[in-house]
C-alpha positions in Angstrom: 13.9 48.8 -10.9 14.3 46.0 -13.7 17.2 43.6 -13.1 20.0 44.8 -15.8 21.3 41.9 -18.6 24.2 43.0 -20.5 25.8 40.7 -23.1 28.5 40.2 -20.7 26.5 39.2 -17.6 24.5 36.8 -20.5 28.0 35.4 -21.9 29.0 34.8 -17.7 25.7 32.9 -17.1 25.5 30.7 -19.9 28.9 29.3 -19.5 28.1 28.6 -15.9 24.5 26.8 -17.1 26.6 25.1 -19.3 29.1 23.6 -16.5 26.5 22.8 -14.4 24.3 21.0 -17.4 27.7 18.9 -17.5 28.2 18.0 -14.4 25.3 16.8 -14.0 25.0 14.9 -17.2 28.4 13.6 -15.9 26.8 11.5 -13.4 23.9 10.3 -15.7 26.2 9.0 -18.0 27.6 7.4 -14.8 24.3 6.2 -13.6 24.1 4.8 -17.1 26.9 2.9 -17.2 26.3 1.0 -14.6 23.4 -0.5 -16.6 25.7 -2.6 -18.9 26.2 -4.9 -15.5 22.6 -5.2 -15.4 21.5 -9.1 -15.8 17.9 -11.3 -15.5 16.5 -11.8 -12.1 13.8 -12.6 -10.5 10.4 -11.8 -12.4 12.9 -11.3 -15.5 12.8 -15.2 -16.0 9.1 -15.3 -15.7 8.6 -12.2 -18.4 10.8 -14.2 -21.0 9.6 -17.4 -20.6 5.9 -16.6 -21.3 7.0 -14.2 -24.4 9.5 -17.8 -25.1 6.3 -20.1 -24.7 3.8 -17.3 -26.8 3.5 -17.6 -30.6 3.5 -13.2 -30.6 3.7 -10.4 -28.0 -0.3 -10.1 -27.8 -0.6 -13.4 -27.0 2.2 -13.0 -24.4 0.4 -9.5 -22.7 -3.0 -11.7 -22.5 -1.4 -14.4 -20.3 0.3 -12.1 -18.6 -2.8 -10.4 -18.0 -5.0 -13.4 -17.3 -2.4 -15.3 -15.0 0.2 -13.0 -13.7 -0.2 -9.4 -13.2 -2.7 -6.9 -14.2 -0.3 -4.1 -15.4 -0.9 -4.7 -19.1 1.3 -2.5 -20.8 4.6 -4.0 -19.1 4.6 -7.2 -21.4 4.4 -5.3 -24.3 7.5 -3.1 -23.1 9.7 -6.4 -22.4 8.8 -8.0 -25.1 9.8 -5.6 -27.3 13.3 -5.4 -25.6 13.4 -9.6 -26.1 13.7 -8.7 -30.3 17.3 -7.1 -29.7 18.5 -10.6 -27.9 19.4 -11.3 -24.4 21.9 -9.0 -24.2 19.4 -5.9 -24.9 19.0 -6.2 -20.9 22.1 -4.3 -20.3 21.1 -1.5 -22.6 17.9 -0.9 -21.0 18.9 1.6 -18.1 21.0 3.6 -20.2 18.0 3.8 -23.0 15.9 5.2 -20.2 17.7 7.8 -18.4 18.1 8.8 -22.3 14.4 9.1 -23.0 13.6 10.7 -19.3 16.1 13.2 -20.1 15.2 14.0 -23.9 11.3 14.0 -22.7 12.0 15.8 -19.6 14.6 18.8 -21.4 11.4 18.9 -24.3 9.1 19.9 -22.0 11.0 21.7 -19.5 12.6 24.0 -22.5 9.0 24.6 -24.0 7.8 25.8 -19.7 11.6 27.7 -19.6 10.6 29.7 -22.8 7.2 30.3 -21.3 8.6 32.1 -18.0 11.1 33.9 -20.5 14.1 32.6 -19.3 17.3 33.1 -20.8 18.6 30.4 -23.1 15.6 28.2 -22.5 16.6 25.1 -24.4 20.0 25.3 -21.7 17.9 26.4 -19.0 15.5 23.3 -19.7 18.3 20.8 -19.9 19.9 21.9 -16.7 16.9 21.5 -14.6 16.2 18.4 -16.4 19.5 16.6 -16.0 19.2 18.3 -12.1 15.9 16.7 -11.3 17.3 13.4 -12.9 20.1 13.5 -11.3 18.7 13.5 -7.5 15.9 11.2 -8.2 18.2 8.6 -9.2 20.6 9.3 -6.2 17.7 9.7 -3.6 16.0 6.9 -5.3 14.7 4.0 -2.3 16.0 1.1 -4.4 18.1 2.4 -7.1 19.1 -1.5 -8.0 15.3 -2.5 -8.6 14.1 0.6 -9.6 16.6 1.0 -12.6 18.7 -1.5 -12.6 16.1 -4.4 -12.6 14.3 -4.5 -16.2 10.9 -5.5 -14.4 11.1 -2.6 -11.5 12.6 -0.4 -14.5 9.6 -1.1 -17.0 7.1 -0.5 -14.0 8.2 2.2 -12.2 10.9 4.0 -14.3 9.7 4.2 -17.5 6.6 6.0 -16.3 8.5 8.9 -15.9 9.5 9.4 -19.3 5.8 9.0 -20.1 4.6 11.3 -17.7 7.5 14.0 -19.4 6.7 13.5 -22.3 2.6 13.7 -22.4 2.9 16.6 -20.0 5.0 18.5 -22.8 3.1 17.6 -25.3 -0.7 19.2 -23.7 1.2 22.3 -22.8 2.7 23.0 -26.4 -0.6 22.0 -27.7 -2.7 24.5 -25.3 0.2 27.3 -25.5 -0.6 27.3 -29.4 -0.6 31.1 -30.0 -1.6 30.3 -33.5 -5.5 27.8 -33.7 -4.5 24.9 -34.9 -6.0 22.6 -38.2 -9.2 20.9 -37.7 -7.3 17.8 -38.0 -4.7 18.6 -35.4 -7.5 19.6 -33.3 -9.2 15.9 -33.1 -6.3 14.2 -33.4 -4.4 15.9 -30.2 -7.0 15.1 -27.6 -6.8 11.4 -29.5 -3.1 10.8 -28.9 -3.0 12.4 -25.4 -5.6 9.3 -24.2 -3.8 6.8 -26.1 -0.7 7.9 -24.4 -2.0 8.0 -20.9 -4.3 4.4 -21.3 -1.1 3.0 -21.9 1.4 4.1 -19.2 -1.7 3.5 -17.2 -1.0 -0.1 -17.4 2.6 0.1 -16.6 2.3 0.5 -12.7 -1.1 0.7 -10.5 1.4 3.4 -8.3 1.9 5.8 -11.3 -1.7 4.9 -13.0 -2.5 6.4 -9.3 -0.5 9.7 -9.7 -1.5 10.4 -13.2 -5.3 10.3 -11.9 -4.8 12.4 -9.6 -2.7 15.0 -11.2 -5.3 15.4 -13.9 -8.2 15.8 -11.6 -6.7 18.4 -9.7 -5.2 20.0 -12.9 -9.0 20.0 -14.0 -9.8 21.5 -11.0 -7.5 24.1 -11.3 -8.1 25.0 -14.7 -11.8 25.3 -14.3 -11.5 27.4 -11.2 -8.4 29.5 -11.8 -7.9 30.1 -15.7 -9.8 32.3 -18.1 -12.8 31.2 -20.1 -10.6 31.4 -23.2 -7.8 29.2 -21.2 -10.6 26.7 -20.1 -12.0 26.1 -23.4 -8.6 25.1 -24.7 -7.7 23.1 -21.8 -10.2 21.2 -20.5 -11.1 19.0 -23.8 -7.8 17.3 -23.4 -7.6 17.4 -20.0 -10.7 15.0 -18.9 -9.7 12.9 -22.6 -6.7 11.9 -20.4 -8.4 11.7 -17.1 -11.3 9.4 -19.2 -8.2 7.2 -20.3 -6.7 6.5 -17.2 -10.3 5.7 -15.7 -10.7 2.9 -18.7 -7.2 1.9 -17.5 -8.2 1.8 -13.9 -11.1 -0.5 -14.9 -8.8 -2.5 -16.7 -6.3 -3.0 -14.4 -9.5 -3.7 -11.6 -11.4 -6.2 -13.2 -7.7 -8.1 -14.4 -8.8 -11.9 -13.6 -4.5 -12.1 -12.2 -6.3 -10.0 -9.2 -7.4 -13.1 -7.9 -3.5 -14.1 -6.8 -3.5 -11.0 -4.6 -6.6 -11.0 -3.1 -5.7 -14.7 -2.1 -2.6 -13.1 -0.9 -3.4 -10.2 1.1 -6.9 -10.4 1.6 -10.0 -8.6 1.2 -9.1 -4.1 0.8 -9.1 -1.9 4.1 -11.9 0.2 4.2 -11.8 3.4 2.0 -11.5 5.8 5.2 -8.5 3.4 6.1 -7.1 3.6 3.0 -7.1 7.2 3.0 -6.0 8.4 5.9 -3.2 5.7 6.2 -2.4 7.0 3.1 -2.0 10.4 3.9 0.1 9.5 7.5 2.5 7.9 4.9 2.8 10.5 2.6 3.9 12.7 5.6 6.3 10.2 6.7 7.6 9.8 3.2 8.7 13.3 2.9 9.6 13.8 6.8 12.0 10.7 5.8 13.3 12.6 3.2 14.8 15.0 5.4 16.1 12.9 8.0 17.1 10.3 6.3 18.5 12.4 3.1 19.5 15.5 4.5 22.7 16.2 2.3 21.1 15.4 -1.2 17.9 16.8 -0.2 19.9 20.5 0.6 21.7 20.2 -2.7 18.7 19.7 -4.7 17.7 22.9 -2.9 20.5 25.0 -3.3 21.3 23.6 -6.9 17.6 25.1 -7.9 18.4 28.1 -6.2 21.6 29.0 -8.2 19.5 28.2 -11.2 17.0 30.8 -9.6 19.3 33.7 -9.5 20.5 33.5 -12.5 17.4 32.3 -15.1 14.5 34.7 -13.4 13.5 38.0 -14.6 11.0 40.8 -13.6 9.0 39.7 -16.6 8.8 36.5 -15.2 5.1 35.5 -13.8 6.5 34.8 -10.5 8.1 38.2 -10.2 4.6 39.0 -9.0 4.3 39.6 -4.8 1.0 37.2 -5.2 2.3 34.7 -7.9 5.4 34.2 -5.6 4.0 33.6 -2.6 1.3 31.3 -3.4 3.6 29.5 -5.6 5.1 28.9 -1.9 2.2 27.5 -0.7 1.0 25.6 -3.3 4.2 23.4 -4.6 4.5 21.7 -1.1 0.6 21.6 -1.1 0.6 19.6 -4.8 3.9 18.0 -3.9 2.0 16.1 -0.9 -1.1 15.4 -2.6 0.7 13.8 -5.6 2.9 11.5 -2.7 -0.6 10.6 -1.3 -2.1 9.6 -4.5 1.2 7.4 -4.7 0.4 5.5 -1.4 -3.0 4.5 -1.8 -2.7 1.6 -4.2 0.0 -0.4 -1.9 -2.5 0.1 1.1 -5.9 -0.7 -1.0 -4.0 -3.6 -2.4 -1.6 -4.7 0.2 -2.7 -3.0 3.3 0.6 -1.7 3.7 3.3 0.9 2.9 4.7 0.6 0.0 7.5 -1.3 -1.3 11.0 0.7 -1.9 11.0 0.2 -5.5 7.6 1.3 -6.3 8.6 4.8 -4.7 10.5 5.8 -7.4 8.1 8.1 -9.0 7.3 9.5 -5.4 11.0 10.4 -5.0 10.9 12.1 -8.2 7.6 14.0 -7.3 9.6 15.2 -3.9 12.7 16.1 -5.7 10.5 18.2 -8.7 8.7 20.0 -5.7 11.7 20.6 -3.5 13.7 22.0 -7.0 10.2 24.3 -7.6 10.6 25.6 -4.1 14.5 26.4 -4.7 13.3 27.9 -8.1 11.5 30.3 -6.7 13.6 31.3 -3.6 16.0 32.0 -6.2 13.9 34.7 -7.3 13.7 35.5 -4.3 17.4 36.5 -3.8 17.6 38.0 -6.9 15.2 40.1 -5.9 16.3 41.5 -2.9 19.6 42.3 -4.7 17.6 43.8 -7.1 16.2 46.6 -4.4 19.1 47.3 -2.9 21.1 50.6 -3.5 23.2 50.9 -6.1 25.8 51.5 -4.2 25.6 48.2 -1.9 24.5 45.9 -4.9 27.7 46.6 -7.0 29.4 45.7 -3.9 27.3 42.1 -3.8 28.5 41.8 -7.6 24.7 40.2 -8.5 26.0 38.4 -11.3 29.3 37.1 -10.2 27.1 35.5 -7.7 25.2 33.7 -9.9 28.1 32.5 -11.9 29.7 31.8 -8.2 26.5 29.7 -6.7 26.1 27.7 -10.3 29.7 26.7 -10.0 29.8 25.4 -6.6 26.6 23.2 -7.0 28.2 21.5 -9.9 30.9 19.8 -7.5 28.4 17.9 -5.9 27.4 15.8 -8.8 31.4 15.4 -10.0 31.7 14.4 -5.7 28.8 11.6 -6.1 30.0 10.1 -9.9 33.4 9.4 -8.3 32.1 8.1 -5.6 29.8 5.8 -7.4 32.2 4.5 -9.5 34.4 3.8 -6.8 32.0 2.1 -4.5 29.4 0.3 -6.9 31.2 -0.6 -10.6 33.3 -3.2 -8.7 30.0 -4.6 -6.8 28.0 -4.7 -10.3 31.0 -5.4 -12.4 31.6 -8.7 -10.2 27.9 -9.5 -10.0 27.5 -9.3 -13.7 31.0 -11.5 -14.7 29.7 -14.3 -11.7 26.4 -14.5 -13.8 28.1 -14.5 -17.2 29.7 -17.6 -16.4 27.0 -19.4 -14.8 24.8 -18.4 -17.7 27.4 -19.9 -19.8 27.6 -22.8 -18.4 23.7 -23.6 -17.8 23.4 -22.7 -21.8 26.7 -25.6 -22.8 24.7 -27.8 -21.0 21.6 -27.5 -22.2 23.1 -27.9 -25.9 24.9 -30.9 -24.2 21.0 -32.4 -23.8 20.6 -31.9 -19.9 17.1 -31.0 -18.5 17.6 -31.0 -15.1 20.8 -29.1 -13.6 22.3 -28.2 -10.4 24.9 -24.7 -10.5 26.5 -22.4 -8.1 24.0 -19.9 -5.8 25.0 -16.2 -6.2 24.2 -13.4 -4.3 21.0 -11.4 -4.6 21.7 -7.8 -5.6 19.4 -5.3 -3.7 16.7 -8.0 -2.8 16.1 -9.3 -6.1 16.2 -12.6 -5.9 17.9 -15.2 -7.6 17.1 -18.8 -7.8 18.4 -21.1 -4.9 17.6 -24.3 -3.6 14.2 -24.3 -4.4 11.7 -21.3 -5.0 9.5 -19.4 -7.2 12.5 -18.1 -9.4 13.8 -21.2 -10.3 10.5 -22.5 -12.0 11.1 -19.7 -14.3 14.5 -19.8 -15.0 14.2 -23.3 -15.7 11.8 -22.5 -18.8 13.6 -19.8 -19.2 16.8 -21.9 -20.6 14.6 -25.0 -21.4 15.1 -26.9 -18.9 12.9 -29.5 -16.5 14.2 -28.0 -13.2 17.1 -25.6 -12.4 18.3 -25.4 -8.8 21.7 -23.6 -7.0 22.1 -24.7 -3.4 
């Protein structure tokens, strides 16, 4: 028996798509708003002051490069912000939760349309502003991951690559029509200039992205149909040959030197791995213990979505599909979190730092949301094969309309909460720096080089300068001074 769609069950679901699309974009515009307290610290002062003490941007990223770090993409990224002023700081989280979710809703619209959803372009900004939504919540440092412009550039920003190349190799693959000779080179081309450079943005996402595209190789070659694999592959091991150049780049950075002095010599590789795979399964145990509330909603949001977007002509309608589908997201989800792990314990020998698990949290959220997705089918499928008789009584798609509805109050719950527990915190944060900033800047024109100010609070571990450390070197250059100190 095929599930039933009249123009009135259609007219009920997209008005409940459409209330839970906005009350989830709710929060996001929350989330964003918050970024307009967002201020320098930390390695903020040491990104402008070499871009200051540069005569252009390339010059800046090959400094960077040789001296600091070896993620040379993120110089490029900050610089670029530096040409709208100092105030472009406080615009920067807000820009990216813009360009996640545009890149994110592309793709997800163009994957909606390919499981013949209903209103796909709806249906792919709902799970996008969803999957947003609890990555930010559930994020381990939400302050440096977003909030700070160097743990946003690195870790964040990613994520709107990742979206957006993603998208774009699908639409190119799922081309019904062959495309120009032209199109054909230049594809391939701008899929490994995309992925070379958000290689460079973080080694922990430069990870993932490796090992996504080797196993969608795998995959591909094992699992798809000749005529599949010939359209497939070509672009597929273009972007896994990209983000090998940018491993070698980021390997043989002469800045490498800082952390091997640091850390020491790398674990073996058998230590490396199997640490790394105990700490993706604590990662995601964690998730559930420690997250249990967020972690159910993201569950039961996809499910609503579930009932009411699948069909029988959808792929996973199949008995086979469906329940490998069910083995294999928690399967992929786990490998991608290991992939995650292994630079922090190569590099650091340890597990990695909260802020750098920002793309894992989003990797757990997307798998979690996959498996709600298709328990979702699930339900509606059982409906589906009950009697007439007892399925008019379970009123199929009043229940979807009913479930959509209720896992929109979550997200209206958590944006009042967060404006009533953190715009005071950052709003206070942000007005003690103004003034500071203000005075440090008077007295610079004033002629001083060497100043002593008020010490303000750190906000979420990322420090500010004190009495006497790293940060204050930079922030010293940073205004132009000879030293800068805050006891």
């Amino acid at each position: 028996m095929k599930f039933k769609s009249s123009d009135k069950f259609n007219n009920l679901l997209r008005t409940a798509i459409i209330i839970f699309s906005t009350a989830f974009a709710i929060e996001l515009f929350v989330f964003a708003y918050l970024g307009f307290f967002s201020r320098y610290g930390a390695d903020d002062y040491c990104f402008s002051r070499t871009i200051f003490k540069a005569d252009n941007i390339i010059q800046a990223t090959a400094t960077w490069y040789a001296n600091t770090s070896n993620r040379y993409t993120t110089m490029l990224l900050v610089g670029t912000s530096e040409w709208f002023g100092r105030s472009a700081i406080s615009f920067l989280p807000a820009l990216a939760i813009l360009s996640w979710l545009a890149s994110l809703t592309w793709t997800l619209s163009h994957i909606s349309r390919k499981l013949r959803f209903p209103f796909p372009s709806l249906s792919g900004f709902a799970l996008a502003a969803s999957i947003i939504f609890f990555s930010i919540l559930e994020a381990p440092s939400r302050y440096q991951s977003l909030y700070w412009r160097s743990g946003m550039v690195t870790y964040f920003v990613p994520l709107t690559f990742f979206s957006y190349l993603i998208g774009f190799m699908l639409t190119e693959t799922w081309r019904e029509q062959k495309s120009p000779p032209l199109r054909q080179f230049l594809a391939p081309v701008w899929v490994g200039v995309g992925f070379f450079f958000a290689g460079g943005l973080s080694e922990t996402t430069l990870a993932i992205q490796g090992g996504a595209l080797g196993l969608s190789i795998l995959a591909v070659w094992f699992f798809s149909p000749t005529d599949q694999r010939k359209k497939n592959l070509p672009m597929l091991i273009t972007a896994l040959l990209a983000s090998i150049i940018a491993l070698v780049v980021v390997f043989i950075a002469p800045a490498n030197a800082m952390r091997i002095n640091a850390f020491g010599p790398s674990p073996a590789l058998m230590d490396v791995f199997s640490y790394s795979l105990i700490y993706a399964w604590d990662f995601m145990r964690e998730t559930f213990k420690s997250l249990p509330t967020p972690t159910l909603m993201s569950l039961i949001a996809a499910m609503s979505l579930g009932v009411g977007l699948w069909k029988e002509e959808s792929p996973f309608a199949n008995r086979k599909t469906f329940m490998l589908s069910l083995i294999a997201i928690p399967l992929i989800t786990y490998l991608l979190i290991f992939f995650s792990m292994l630079p922090s314990m190569y590099g650091q020998h340890t597990y990695p730092g909260a802020r750098s698990l920002m793309a894992s949290r989003s990797i757990m959220v997307s798998g979690l949301m996959g498996i709600g997705l298709i328990l979702g089918l699930g339900l509606r499928m059982g409906i589906n094969k009950l009697p007439a008789g007892q399925k008019a009584l379970l009123f199929a798609p009043l229940i979807s309309f009913l479930l959509l509805l209720a896992s929109s109050l979550y997200p209206l719950y958590t944006a009042n909460k967060t404006m009533t527990e953190l715009t005071p915190l950052y709003r206070s944060h942000a007005e003690i720096w103004d003034q500071r900033d203000a005075q440090i800047r008077q007295s610079v024109a004033a002629g001083e080089t060497d100043l002593v100010v008020i010490q303000i609070d750190d906000m979420d571990g990322v420090m500010e300068y004190k009495e006497n450390n790293w940060v204050n070197l930079c922030a010293a250059e940073f205004y132009g001074l000879n030293s800068l100190s805050a006891p």
